[in-house]
Backbone as numpy.savetxt, mean C-alpha at the origin, in Angstrom:
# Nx Ny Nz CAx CAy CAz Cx Cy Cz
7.05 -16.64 11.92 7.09 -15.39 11.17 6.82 -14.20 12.09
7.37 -13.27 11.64 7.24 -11.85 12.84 6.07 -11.18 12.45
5.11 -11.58 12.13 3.93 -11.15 11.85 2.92 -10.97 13.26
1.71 -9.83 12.97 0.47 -9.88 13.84 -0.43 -10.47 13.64
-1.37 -10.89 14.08 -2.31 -11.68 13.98 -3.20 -11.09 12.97
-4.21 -11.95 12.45 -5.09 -11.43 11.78 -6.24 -10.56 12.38
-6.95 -10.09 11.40 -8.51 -9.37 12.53 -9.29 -9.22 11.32
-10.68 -9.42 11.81 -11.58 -8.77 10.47 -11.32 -7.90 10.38
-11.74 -7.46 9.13 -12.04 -6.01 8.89 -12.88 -5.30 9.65
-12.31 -4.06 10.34 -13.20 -3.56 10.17 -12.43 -1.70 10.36
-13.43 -0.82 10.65 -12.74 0.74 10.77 -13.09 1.30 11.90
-12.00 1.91 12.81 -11.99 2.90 13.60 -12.72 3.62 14.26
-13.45 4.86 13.45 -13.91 5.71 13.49 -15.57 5.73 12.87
-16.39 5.78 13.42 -17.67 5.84 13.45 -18.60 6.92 12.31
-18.34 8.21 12.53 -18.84 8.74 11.80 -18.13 8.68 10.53
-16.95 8.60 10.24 -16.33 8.49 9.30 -16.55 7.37 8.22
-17.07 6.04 9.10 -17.60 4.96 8.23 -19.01 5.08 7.62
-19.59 5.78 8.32 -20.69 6.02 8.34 -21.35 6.62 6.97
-20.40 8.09 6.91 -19.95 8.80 5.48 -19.89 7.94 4.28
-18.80 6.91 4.75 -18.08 6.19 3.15 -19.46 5.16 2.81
-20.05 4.47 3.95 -21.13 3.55 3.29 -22.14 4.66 2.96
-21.88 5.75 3.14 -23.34 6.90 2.21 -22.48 6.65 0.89
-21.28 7.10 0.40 -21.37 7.80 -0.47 -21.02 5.95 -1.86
-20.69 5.31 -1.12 -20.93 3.83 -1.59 -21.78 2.86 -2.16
-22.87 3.15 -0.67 -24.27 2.03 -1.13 -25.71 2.80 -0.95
-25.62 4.53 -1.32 -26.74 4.89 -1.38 -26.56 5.81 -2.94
-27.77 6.19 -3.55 -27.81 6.79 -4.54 -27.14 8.32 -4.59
-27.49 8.98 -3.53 -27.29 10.04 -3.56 -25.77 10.34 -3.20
-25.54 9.47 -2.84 -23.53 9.53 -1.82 -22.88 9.03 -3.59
-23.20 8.06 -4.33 -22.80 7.64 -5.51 -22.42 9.27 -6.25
-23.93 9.75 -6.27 -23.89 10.89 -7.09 -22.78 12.06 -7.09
-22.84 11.75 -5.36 -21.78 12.79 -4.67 -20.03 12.47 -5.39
-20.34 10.69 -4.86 -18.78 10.72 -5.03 -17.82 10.92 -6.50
-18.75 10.58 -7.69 -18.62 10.99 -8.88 -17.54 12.28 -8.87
-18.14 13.23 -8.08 -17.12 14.44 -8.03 -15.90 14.49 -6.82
-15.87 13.44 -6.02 -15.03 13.52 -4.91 -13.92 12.60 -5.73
-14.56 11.58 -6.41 -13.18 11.36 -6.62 -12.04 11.62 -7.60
-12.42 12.93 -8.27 -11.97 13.85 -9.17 -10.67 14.00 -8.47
-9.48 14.11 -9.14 -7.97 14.50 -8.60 -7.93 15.87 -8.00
-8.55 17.03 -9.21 -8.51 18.07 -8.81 -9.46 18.04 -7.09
-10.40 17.58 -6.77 -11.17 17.84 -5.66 -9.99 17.48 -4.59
-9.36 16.48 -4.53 -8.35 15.85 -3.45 -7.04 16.58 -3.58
-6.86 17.21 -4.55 -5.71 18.09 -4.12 -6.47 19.22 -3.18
-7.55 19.58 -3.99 -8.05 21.39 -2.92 -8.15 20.59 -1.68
-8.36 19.44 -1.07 -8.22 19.32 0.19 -7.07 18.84 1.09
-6.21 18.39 0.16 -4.79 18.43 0.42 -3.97 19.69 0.55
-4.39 20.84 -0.15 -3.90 21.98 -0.04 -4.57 22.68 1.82
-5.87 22.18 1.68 -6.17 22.44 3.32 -5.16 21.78 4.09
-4.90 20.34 4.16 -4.45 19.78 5.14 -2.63 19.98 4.77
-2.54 21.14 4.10 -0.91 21.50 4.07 -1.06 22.59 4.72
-2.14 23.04 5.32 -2.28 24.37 5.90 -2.00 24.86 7.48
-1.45 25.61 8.24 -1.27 25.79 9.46 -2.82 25.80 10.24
-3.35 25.85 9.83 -4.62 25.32 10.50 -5.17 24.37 10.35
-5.05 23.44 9.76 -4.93 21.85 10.35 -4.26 21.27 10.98
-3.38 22.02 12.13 -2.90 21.73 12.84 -4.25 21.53 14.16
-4.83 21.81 14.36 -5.89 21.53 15.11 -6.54 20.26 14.84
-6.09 19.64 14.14 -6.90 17.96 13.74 -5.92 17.01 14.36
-4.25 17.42 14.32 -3.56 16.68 14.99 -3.83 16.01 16.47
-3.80 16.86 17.52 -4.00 16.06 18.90 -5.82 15.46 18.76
-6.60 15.27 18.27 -7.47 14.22 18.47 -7.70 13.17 17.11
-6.46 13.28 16.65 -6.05 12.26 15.82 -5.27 11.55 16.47
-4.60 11.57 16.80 -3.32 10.68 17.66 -4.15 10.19 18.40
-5.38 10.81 19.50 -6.33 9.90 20.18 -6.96 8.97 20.07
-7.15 9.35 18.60 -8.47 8.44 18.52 -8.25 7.26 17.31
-6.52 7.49 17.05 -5.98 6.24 16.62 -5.14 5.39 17.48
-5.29 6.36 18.79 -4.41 5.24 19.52 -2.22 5.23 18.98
-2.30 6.26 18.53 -0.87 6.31 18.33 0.22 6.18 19.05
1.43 5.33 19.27 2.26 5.93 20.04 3.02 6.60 19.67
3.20 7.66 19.74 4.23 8.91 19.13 5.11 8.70 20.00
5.53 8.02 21.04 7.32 7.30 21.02 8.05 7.11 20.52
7.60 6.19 19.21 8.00 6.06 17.89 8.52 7.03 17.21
8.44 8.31 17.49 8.45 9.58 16.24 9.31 10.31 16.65
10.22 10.70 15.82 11.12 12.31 16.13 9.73 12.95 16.81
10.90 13.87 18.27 9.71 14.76 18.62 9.97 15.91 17.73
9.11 16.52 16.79 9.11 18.06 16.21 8.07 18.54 16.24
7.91 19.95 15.86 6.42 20.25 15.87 6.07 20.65 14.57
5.13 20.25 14.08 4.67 19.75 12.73 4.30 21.76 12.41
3.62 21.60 11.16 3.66 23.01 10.38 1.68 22.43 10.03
1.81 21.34 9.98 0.47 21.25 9.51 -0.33 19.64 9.60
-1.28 19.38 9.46 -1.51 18.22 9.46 -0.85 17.63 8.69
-0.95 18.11 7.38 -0.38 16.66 6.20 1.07 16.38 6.88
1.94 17.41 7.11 3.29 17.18 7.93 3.45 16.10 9.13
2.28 16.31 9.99 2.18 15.59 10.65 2.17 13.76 10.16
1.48 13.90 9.19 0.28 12.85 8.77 2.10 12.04 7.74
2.79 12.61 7.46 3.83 11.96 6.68 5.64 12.20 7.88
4.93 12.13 8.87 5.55 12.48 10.14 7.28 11.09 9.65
8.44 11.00 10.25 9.35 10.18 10.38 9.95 9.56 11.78
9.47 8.03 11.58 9.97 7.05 12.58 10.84 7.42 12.94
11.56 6.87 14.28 12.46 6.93 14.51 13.60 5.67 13.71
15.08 6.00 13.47 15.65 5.08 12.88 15.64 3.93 12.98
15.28 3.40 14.63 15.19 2.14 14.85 14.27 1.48 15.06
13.07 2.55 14.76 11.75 1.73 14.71 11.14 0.85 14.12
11.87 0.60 12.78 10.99 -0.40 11.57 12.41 -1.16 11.12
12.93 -2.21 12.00 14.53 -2.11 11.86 13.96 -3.70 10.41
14.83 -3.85 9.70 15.08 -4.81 8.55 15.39 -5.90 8.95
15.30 -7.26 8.59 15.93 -8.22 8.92 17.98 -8.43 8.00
18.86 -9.03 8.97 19.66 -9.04 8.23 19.85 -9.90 7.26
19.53 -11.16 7.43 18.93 -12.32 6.61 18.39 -11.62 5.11
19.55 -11.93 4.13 19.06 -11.32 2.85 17.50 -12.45 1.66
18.11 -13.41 2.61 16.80 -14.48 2.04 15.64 -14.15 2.28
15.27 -13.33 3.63 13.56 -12.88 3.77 12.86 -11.87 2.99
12.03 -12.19 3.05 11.36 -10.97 2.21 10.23 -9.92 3.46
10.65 -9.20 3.65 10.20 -8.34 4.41 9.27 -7.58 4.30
8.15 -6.76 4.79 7.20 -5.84 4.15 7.82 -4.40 3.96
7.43 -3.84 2.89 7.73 -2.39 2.44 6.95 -1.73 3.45
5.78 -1.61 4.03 5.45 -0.64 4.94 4.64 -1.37 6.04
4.00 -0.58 6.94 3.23 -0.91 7.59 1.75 -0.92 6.96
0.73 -1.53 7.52 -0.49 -2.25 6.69 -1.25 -3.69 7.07
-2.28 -3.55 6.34 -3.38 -4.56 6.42 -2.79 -5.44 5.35
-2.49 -6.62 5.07 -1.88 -7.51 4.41 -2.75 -8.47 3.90
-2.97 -8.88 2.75 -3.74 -10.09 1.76 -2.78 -10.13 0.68
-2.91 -11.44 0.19 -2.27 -12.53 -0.96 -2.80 -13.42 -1.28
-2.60 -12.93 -3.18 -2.79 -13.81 -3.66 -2.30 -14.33 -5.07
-2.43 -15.72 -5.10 -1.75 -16.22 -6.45 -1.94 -15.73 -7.65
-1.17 -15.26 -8.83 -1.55 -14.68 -9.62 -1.83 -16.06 -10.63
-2.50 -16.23 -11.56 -2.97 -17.63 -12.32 -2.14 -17.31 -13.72
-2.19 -18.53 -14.13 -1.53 -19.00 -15.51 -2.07 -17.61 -16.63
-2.94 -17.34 -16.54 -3.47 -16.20 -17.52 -3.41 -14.67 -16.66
-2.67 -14.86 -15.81 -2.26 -13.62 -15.07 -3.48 -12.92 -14.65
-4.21 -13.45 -13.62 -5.14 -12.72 -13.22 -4.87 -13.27 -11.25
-5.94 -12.49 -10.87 -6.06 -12.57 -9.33 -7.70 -12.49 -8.85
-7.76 -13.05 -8.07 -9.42 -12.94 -7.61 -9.32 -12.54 -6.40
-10.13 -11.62 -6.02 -10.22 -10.30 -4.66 -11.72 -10.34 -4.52
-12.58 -11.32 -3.48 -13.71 -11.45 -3.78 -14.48 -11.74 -5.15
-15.68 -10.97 -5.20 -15.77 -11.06 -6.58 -15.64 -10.37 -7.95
-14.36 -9.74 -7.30 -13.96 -8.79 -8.67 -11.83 -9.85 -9.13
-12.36 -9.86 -10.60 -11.33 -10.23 -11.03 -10.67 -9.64 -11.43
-8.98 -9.23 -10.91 -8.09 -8.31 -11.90 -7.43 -8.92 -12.68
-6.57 -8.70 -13.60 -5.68 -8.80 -14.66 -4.28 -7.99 -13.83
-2.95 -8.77 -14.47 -1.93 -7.75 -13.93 -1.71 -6.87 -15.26
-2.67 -6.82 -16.55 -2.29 -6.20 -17.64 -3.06 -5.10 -16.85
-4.09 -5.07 -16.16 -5.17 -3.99 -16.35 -4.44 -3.44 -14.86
-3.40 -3.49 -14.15 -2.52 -2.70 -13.13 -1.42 -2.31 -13.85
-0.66 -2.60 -14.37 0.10 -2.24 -15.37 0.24 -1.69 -17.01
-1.06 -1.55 -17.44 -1.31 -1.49 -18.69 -0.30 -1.90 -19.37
0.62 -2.60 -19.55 1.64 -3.27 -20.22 1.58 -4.62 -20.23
0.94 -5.37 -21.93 0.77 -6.66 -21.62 1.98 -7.60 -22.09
3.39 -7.15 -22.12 4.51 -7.69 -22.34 4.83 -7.57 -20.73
5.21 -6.78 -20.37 5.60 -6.60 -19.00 4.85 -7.81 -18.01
2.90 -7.57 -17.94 2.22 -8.55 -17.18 2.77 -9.97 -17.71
3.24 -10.24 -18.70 3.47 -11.85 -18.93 4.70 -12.51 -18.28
5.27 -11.66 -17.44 6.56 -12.22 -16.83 5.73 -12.55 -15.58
4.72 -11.95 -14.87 4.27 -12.45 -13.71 3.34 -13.53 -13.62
2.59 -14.04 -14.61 2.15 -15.38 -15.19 2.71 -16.15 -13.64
1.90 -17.00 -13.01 1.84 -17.76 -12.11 2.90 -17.18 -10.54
2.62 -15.94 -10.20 3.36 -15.55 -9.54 2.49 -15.15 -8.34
2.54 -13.86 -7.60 2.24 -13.88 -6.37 1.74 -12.33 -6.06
0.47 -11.91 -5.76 0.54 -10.65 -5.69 0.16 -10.14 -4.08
1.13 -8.92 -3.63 0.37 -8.91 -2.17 -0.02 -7.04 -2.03
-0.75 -7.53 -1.39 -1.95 -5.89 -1.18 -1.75 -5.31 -0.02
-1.28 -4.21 0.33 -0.76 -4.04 2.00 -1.71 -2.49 2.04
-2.83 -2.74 2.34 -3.65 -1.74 2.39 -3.25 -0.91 4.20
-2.97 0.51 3.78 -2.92 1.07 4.56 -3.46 2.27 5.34
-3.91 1.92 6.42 -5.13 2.72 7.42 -4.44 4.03 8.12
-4.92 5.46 8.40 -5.03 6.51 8.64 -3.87 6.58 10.01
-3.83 5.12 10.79 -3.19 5.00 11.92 -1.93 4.40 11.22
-1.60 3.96 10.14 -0.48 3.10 9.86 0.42 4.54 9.49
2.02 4.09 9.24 3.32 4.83 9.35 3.22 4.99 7.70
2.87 5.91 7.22 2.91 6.08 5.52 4.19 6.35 4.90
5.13 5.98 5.19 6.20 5.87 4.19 6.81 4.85 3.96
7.56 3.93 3.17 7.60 2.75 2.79 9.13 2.91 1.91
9.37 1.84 2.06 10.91 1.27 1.53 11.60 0.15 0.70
12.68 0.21 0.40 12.91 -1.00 -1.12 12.65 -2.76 0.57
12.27 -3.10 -0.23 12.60 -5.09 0.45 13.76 -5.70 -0.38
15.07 -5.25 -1.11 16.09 -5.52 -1.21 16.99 -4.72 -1.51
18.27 -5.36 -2.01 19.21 -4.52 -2.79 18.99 -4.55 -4.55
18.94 -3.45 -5.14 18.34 -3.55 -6.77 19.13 -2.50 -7.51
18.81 -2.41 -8.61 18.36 -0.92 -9.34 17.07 -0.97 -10.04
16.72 0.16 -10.00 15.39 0.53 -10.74 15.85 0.52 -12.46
14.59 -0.76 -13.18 14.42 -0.59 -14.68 13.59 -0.36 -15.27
12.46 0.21 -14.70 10.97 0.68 -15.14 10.69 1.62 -14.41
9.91 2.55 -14.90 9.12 3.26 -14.32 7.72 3.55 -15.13
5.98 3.72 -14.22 5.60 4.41 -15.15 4.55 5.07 -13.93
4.27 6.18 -14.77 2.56 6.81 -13.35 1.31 6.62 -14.53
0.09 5.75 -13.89 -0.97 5.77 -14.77 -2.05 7.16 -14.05
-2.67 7.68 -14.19 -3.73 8.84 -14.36 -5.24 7.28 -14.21
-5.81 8.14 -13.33 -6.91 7.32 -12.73 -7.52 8.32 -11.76
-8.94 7.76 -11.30 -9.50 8.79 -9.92 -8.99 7.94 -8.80
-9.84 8.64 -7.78 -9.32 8.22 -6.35 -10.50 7.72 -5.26
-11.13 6.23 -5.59 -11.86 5.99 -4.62 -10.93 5.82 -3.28
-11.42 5.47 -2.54 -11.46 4.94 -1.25 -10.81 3.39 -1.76
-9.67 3.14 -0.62 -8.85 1.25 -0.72 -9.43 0.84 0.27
-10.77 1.53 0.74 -11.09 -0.07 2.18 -12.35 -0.84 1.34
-12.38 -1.99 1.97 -13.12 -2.73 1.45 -14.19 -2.61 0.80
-15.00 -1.84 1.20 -16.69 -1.65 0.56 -16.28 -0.85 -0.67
-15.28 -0.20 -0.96 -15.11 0.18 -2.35 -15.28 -0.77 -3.36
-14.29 -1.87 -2.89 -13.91 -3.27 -3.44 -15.60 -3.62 -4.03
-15.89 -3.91 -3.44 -17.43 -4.58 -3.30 -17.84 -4.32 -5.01
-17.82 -2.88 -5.25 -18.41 -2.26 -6.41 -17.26 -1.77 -7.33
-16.09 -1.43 -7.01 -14.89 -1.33 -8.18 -14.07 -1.71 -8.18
-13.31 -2.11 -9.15 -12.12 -2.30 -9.62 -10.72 -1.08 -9.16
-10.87 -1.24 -8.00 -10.55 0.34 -7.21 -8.53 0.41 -7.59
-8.18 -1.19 -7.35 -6.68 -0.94 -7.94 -6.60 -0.47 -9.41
-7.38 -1.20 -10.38 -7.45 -1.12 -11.76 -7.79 0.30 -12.39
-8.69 1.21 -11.29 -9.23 2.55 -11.45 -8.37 3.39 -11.12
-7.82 3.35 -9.83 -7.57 4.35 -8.87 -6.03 5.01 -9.47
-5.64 6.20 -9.29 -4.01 6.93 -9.92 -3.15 5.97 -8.98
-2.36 5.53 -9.79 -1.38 5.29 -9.34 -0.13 5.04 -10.05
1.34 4.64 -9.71 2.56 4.79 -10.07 3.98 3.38 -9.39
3.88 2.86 -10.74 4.57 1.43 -10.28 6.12 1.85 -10.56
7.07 0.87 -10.02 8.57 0.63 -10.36 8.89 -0.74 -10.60
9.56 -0.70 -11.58 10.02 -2.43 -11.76 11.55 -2.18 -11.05
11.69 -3.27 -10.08 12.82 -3.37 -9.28 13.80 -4.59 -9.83
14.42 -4.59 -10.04 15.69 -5.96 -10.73 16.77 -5.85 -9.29
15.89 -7.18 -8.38 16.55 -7.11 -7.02 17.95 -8.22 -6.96
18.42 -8.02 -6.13 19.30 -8.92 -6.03 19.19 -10.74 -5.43
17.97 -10.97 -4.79 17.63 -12.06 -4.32 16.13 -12.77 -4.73
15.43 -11.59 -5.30 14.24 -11.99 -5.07 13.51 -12.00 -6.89
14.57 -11.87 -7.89 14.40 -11.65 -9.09 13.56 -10.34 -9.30
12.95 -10.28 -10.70 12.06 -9.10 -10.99 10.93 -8.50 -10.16
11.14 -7.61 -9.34 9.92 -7.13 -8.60 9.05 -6.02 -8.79
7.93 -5.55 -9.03 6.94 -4.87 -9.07 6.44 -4.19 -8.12
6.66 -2.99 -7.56 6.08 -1.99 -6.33 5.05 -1.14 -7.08
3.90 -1.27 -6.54 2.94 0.16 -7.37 2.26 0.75 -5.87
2.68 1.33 -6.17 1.58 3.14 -4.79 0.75 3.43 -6.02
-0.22 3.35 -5.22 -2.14 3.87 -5.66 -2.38 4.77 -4.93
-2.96 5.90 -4.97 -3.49 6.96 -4.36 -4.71 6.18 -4.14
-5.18 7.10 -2.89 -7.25 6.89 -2.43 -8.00 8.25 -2.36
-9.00 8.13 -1.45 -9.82 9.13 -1.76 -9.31 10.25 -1.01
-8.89 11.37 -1.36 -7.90 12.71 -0.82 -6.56 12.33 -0.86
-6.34 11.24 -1.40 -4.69 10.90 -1.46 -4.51 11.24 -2.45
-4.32 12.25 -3.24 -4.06 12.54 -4.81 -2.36 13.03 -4.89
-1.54 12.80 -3.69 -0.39 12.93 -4.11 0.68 11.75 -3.33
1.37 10.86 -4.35 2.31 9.69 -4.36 3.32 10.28 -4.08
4.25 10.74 -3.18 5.66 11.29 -3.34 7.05 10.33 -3.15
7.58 9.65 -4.21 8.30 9.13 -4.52 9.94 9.82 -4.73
10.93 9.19 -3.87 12.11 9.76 -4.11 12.99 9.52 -5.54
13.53 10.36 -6.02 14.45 10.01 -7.16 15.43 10.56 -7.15
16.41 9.29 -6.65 17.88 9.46 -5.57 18.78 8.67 -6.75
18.34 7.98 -7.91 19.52 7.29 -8.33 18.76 5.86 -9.11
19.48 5.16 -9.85 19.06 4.16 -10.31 19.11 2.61 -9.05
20.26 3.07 -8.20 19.90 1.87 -7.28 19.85 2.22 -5.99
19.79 1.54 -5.37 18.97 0.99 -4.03 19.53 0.00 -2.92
19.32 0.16 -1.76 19.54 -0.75 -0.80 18.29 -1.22 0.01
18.07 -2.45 0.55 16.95 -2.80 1.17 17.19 -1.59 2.51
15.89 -1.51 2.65 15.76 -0.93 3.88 15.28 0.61 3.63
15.92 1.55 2.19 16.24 2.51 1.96 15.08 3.08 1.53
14.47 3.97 1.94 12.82 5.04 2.03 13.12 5.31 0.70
11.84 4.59 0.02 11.50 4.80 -1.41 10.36 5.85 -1.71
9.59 6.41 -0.22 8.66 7.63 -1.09 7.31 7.78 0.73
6.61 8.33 -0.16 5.46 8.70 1.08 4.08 8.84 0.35
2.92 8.44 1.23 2.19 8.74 0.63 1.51 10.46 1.58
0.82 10.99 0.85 0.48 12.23 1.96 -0.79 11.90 2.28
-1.66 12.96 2.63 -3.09 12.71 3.97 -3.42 11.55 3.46
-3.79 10.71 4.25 -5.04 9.80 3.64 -4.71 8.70 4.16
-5.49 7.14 4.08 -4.85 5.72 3.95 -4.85 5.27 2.33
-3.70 4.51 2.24 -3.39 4.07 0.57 -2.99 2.88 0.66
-2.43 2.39 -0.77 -2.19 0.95 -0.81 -0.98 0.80 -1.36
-0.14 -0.12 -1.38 0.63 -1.14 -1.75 0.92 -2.31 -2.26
0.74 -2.37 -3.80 1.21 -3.52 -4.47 2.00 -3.93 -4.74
2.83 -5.41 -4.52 3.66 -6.20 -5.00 3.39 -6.93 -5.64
4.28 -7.50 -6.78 4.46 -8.46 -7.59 5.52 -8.91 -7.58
5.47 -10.60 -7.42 6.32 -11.52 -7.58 6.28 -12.60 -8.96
7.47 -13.22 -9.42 7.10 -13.48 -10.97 6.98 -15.01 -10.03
6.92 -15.86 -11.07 6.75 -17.16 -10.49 8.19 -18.11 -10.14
7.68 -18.44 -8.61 8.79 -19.37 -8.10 9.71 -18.81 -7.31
9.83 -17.46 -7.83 10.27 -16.24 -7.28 10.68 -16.43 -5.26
9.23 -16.51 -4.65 9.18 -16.08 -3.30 8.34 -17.42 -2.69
8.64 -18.00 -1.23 7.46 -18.43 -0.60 6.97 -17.47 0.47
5.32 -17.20 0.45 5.04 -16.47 1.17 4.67 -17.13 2.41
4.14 -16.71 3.46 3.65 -17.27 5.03 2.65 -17.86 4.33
2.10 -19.09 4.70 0.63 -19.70 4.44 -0.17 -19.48 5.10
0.26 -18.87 6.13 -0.86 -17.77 7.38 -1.61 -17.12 6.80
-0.94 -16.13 5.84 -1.20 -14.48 5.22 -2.41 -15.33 4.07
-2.07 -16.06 3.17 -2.46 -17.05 2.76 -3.91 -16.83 3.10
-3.96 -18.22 4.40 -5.04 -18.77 4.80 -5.91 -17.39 5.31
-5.44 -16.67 5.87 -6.57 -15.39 6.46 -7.13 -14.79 5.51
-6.29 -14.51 4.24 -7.15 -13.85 3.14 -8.06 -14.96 2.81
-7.85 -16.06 2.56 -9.24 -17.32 2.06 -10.26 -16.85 3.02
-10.18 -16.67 4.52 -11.27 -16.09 5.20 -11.45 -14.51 5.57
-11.26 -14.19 4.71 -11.61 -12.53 4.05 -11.18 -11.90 5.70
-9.64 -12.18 6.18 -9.12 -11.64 7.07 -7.73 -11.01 6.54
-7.52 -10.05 6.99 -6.19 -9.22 6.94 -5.05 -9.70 7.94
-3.94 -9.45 7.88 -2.66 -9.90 8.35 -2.27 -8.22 8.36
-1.88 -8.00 9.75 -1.78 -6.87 10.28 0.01 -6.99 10.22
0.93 -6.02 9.52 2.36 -6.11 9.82 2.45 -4.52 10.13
3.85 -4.84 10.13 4.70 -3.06 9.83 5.66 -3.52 9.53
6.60 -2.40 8.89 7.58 -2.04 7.70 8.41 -3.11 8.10
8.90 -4.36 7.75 10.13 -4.69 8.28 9.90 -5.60 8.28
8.65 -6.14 8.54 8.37 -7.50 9.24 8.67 -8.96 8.23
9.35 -9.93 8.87 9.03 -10.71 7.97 7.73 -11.34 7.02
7.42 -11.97 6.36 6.45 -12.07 5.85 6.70 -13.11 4.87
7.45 -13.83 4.62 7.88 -14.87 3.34 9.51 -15.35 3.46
9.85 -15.43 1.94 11.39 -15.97 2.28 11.87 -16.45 0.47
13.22 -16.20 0.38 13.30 -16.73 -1.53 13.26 -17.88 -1.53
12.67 -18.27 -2.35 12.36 -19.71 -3.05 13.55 -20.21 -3.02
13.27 -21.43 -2.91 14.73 -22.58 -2.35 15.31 -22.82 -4.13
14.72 -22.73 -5.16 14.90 -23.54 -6.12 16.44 -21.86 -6.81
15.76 -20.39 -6.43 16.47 -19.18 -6.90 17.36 -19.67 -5.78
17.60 -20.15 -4.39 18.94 -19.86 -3.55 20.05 -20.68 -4.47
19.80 -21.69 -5.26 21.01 -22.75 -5.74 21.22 -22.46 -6.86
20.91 -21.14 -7.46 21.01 -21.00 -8.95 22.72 -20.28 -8.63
């Protein structure tokens, strides 16, 4: 599989972690975050980082994530968030041609897991429901024994993301939620997918049956920007962006649907991430959908 290796968890940036376990596992950071993760608060700071003076955060960002901006149209950005939703070059995140693989929608920290007969998933010790990500409990009953994968994405990863087949879009919905933080220690204490704003598509693909994409906003991510180009789609084809921040990525697979890597698998059983980018293989259609 064209995958990276796994790695613990862990984050980057020092003072910055430092912050999130205040406002997490102490009383007074709790108190704080109550109001941080208000929508309105993450736009007023999204409106900063749309500003020509956050352009000064750019060059010791790229440092201190280690970026290669090789990768990138050279332009010169207007602002951080510009920067921060910056575009690959065309051949940077190239697709497989093989319509049988299932590829990742973006770049990201990668975990999977089985969704159970009563449609739930276990993420440590918080249990979700796919009713309580979808609030639709007709819709969650098609994914009943299926496959869910989490492609949590970090401040250094490429934030825009794309269809993994050929489809048209037959759902849409945006749920209204706040905006913790998607790295782990959120996890610990919330239900942070089940909480957090976010905005799914039901995809009716051509290989891979009924698929499920949801973008979740995080903490200052209060804006999902999703294209609306048409009812269908080609794999490969930029389905949206997220702006400042790191965010997440959910898939749903119905059952029988997909086999995934047993790698990706086994690293999440040891509370490890599977490091990809946009493109990468990562699975393949179920042998039983190729003979239908």
């Amino acid at each position: 599989m064209s995958i990276a290796k796994a790695y613990e968890t862990q984050e980057i940036d020092y003072l910055e972690n430092l912050l999130i376990r205040f406002l997490y596992n102490s009383l007074p950071g709790r108190l704080l975050l109550k109001l941080l993760i208000k929508t309105p608060v993450s736009k007023l700071f999204g409106f900063f980082m749309k500003s020509p003076v956050s352009r000064g955060f750019i060059r010791n960002f790229i440092k201190n994530n280690n970026i290669d901006m090789s990768e990138y149209d050279n332009v010169k950005h207007k602002s951080f968030n510009d920067f921060f939703k910056r575009e690959i070059k065309k051949e940077g995140r190239p697709f497989t041609d093989n319509l049988h693989d299932v590829s990742a929608p973006c770049d990201g920290k990668l975990t999977a897991y089985p969704i159970t007969s009563d449609g739930a998933f276990h993420i440590k010790s918080s249990i979700y429901t796919i009713d309580s990500l979808l609030q639709n409990k007709v819709l969650a009953s098609e994914f009943m024994g299926g496959v869910c994968l989490i492609f949590r994405l970090t401040t250094d990863d490429y934030h825009r993301y794309s269809y993994i087949d050929n489809g048209e879009s037959i759902g849409h919905k945006r749920i209204k939620g706040v905006l913790h933080t998607v790295r782990p220690i959120a996890g610990e204490r919330y239900k942070i997918f089940a909480k957090n704003a976010r905005e799914y598509e039901v995809l009716q693909t051509e290989n891979f049956g009924k698929v499920i994409q949801i973008e979740v906003g995080a903490l200052f991510v209060g804006r999902i920007n999703n294209h609306k180009a048409g009812n269908t789609f080609k794999r490969g084809d930029e389905k949206g962006m997220f702006e400042f921040g790191g965010s997440t990525i959910v898939m749903l697979f119905q059952k029988g649907a997909v086999k995934i890597d047993t790698t990706i698998f086994a690293n999440t059983q040891q509370n490890k991430e599977t490091v990809v980018k946009m493109g990468n293989i990562i699975g393949e259609k179920a042998i039983y959908l190729r003979m239908l």
